[in-house]
C-alpha positions as CSV (number, residue, x, y, z in Angstrom):
1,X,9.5,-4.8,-19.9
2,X,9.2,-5.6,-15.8
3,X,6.6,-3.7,-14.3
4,X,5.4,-3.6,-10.8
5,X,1.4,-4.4,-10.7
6,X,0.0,-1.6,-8.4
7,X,-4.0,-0.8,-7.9
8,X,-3.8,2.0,-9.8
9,X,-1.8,-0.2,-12.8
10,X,1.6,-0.6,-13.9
11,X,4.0,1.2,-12.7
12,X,8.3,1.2,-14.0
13,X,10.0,-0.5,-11.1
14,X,11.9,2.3,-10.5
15,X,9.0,4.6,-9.4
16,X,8.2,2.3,-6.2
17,X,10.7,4.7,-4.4
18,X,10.9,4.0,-0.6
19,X,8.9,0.7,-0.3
20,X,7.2,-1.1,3.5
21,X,7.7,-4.4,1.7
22,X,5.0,-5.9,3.8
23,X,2.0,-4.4,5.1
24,X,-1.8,-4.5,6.1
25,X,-4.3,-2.2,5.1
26,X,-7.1,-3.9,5.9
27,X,-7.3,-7.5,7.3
28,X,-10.0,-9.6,9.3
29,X,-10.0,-13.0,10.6
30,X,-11.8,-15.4,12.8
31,X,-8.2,-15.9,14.6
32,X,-7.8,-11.9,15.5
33,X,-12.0,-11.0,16.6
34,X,-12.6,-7.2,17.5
35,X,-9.1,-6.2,15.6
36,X,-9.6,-6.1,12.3
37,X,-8.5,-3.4,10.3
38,X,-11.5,-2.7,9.1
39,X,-11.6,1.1,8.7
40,X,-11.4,3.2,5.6
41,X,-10.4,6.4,7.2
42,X,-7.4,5.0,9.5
43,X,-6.0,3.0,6.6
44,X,-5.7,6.3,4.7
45,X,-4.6,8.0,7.8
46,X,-2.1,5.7,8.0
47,X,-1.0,5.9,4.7
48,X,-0.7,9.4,4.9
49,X,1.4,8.9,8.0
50,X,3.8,6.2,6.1
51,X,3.9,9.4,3.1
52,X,5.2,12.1,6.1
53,X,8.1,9.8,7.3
54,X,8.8,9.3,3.8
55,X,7.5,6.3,2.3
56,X,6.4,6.1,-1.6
57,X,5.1,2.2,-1.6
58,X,3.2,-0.3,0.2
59,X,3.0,-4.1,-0.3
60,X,-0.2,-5.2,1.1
61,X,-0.1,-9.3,1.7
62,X,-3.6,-10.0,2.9
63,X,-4.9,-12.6,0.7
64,X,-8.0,-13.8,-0.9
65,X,-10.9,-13.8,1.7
66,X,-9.3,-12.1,4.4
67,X,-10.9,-8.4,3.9
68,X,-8.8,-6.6,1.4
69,X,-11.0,-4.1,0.3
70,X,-9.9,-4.1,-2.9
71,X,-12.3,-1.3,-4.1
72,X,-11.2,1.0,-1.1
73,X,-7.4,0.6,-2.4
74,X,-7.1,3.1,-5.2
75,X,-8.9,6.3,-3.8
76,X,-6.7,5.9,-0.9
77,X,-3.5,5.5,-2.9
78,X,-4.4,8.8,-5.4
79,X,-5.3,10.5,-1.8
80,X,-2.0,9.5,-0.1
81,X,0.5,9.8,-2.9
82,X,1.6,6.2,-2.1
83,X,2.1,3.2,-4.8
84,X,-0.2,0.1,-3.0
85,X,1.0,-3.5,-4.7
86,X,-1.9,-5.8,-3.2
87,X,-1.9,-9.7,-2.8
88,X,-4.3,-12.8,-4.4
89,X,-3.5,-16.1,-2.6
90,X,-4.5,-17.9,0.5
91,X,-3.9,-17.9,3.7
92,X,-3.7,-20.9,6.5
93,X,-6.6,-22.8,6.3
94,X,-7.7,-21.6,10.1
95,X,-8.3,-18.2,8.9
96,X,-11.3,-19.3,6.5
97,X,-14.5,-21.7,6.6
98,X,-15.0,-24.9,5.5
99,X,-17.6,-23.6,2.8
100,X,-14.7,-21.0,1.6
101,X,-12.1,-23.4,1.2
102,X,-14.6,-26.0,-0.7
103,X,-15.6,-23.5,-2.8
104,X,-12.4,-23.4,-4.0
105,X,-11.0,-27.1,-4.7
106,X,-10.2,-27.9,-8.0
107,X,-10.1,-23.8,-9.3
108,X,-7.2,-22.1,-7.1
109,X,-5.1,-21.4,-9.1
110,X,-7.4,-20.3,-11.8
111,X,-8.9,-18.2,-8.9
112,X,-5.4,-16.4,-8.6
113,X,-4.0,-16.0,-12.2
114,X,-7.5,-14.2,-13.0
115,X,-7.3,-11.9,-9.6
116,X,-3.7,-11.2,-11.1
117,X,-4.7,-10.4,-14.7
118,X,-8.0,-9.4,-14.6
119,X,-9.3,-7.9,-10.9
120,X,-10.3,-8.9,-8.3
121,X,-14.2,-9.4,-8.3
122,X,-15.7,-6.8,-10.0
123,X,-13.0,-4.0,-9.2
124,X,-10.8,-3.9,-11.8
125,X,-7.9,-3.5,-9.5
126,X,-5.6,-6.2,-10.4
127,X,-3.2,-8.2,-8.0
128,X,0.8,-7.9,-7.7
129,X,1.6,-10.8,-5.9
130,X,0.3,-14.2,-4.6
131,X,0.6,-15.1,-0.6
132,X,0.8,-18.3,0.7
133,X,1.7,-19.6,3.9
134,X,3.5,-22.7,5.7
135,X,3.1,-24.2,8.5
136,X,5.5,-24.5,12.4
137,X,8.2,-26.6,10.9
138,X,6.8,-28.1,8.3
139,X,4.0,-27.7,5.5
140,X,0.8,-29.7,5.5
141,X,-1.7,-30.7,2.9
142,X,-3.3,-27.0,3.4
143,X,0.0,-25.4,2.5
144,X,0.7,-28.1,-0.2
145,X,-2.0,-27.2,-1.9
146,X,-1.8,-23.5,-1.4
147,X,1.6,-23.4,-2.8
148,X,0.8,-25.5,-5.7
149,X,-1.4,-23.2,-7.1
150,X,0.5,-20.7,-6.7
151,X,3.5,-21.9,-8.7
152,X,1.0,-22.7,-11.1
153,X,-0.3,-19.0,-10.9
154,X,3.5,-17.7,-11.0
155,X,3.8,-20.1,-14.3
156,X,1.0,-18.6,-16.1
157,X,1.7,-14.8,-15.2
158,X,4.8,-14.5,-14.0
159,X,3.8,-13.0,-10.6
160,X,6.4,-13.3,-7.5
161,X,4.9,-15.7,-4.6
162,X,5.6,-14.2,-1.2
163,X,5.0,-16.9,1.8
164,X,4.0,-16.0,5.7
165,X,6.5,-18.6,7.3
166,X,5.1,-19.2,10.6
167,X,6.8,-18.3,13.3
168,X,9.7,-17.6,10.7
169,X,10.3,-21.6,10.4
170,X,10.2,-24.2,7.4
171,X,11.7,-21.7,5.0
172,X,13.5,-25.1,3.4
173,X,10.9,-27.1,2.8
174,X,8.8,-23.9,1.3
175,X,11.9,-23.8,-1.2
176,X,12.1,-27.2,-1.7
177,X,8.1,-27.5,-2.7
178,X,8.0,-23.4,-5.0
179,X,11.4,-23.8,-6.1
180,X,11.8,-27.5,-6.4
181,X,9.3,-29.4,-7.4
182,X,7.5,-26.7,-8.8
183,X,10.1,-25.3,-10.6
184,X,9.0,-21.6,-9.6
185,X,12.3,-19.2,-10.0
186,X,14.2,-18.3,-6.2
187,X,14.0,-14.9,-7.3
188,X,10.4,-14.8,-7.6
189,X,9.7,-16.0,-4.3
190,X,9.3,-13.8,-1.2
191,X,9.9,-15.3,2.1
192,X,8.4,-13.4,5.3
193,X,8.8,-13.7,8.5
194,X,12.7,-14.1,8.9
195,X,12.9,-12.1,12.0
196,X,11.1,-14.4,14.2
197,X,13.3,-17.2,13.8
198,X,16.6,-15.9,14.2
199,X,18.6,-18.8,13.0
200,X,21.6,-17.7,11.0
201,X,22.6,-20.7,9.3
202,X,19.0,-21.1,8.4
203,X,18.7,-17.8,6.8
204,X,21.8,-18.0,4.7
205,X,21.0,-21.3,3.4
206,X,17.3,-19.7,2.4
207,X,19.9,-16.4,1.0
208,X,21.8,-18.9,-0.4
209,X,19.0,-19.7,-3.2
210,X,18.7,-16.8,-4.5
211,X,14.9,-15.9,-2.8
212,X,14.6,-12.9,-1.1
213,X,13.9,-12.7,2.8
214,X,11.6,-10.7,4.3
215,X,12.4,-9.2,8.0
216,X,8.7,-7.4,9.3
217,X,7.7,-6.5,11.8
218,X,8.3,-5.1,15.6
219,X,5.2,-6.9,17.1
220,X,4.0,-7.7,20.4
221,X,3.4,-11.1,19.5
222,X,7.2,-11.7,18.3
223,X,8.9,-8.8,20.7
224,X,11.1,-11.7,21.9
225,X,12.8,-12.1,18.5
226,X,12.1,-8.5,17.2
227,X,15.2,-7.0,19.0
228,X,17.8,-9.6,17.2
229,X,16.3,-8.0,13.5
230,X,19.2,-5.5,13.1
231,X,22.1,-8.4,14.1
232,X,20.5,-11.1,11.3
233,X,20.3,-8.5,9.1
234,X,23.7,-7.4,9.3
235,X,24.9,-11.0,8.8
236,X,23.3,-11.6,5.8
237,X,24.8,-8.3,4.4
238,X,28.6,-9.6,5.6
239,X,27.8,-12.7,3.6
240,X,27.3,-11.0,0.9
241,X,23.5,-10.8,0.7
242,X,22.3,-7.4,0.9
243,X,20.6,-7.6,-2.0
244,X,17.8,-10.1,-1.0
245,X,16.8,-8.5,1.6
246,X,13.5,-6.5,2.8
247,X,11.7,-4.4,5.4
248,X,8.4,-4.5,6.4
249,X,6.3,-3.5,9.0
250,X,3.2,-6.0,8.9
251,X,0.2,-4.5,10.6
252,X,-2.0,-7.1,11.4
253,X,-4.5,-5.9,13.9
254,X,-6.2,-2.4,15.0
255,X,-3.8,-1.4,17.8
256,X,-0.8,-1.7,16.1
257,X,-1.5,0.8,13.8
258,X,0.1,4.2,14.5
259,X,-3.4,5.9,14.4
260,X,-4.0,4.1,17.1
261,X,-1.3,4.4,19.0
262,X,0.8,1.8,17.9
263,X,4.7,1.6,15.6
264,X,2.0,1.1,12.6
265,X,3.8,1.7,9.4
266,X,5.7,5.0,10.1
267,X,7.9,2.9,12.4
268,X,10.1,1.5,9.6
269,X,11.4,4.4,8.8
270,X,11.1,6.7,12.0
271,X,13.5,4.1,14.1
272,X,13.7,0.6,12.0
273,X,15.8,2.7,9.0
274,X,18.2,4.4,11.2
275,X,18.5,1.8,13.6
276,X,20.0,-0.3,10.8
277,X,21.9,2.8,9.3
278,X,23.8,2.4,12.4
279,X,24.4,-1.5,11.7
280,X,24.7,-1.3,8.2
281,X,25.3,2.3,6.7
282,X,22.8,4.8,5.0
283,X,23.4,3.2,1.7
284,X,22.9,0.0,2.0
285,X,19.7,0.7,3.7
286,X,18.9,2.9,1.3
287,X,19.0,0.2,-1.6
288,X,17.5,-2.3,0.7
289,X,14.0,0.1,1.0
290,X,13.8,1.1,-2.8
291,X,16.0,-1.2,-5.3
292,X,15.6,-4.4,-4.0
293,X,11.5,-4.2,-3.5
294,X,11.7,-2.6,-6.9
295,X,13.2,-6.0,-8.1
296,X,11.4,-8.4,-6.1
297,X,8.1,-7.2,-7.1
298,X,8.7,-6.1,-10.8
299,X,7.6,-8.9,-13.2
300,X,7.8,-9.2,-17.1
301,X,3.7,-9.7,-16.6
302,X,2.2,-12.8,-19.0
């Protein structure tokens, strides 16, 4: 039986319900100083605020060494009413030390299949899903070796593999490496990002395989690209896609959050969802925000 691997256990995919298929909790990096999202209190608020607007899941991506507060995720799931699915992996390599990253040659992927199976540190709460990451264009020895492991992971557990494309490019060659030479299933990988590269050829050749594609966001970083979310989306549906697609908010830093004055993670379904409504219909919409996250991220768990 598939089951989706929340903090607070195992849940029937069908209970997800209404699902921000990629978000931040909490996250903290050398690359984003004096915004981390850091604070207890405004990720539940902000969970409670993602509960108001209607939202029943959240798929946190921050990855191995990047702040998850693993510990903090499952009294703020029971407190907000909200399913949390939260990630093992690794991120780029300029998010961590060169002590963190040596610390971990030669074990990665033993590193993720035991944060997937049995907790992370001493927590008990287990991992969903395994984040990597490419690179502009292209993947380099970092990403290689990232990616690597987590095929290997995915082999021994079963897990789906969600990447952060960056800048929403190299989706092929992230294929080519999970789903090609390491033999890792389309439909257990998870590529974000899609929005900020708006090519459309590009992102029906990635449909195409049979992965699903991630469009997150708005962002001031990527407002550029944000606005042409609704149009890709819409062609990937005419082509006969809709069912690899979804929606996410990724909240990366302190301001964005809604608590703060920012879209935060209310924002997908306060004006992202009816926005597309308009492009798409209710209905697909609908299945895009609760069956297809409830497929991605079930897994028959090994």
């Amino acid at each position: 039986m598939s089951a989706v691997r929340t903090v607070l256990g195992d849940v029937a995919p069908d209970e997800l319900g209404v699902t921000d298929a990629h978000d931040h909790l909490f996250f903290r990096s050398p690359r984003l100083p004096g915004q981390e999202l850091d604070d207890v209190r405004a990720a539940g608020s902000e969970l409670a605020a993602f509960r108001a607007a209607g939202g029943s899941a959240v798929v946190q991506w921050t990855p191995y060494g990047l702040g998850r507060r693993a510990a903090e995720l499952p009294p703020l799931s029971r407190a907000a009413g909200v399913h949390v699915v939260c990630a093992t992996g690794l991120h780029q390599d300029v998010h961590y030390d060169e002590d963190t990253l040596a610390a971990l040659r030669g074990r990665l992927a033993d590193v993720f299949v035991a944060e997937l199976t049995e907790g992370i540190g001493d927590t008990g709460v287990r991992a969903g899903l395994v984040k990597v990451a490419g690179g502009f264009h292209g993947l380099d020895a970092h990403a290689r070796w990232t990616m690597t492991a987590a095929a290997e992971a995915h082999h021994a557990t079963g897990a789906p593999v969600a990447v952060h494309l960056e800048m929403g490019t190299a989706a092929l060659d992230v294929l080519d490496l999970l789903c090609g030479a390491s033999e890792v299933p389309p439909d257990r990988v998870i590529l974000g990002h899609l929005n900020r590269f708006p090519d459309p050829v590009l992102h029906r050749q990635a449909a195409e395989s049979g992965c699903y594609l991630a469009f997150d966001g708005p962002s001031r970083t990527h407002h550029a690209t944000d606005w042409r979310m609704p149009e890709a989306v819409h062609a990937l549906a005419e082509a006969g896609h809709g069912d690899r697609l979804l929606l996410g908010g990724d909240t990366v830093t302190a301001g964005a959050r809604s608590v703060d004055g920012g879209p935060g993670m209310p924002y997908l379904l306060r004006r992202i969802r009816p926005r597309l409504a308009a492009e798409l219909g209710a209905d697909l919409v609908d299945r895009i925000l609760t069956e297809n996250p409830a497929r991605a991220f079930a897994t028959a768990w090994r």
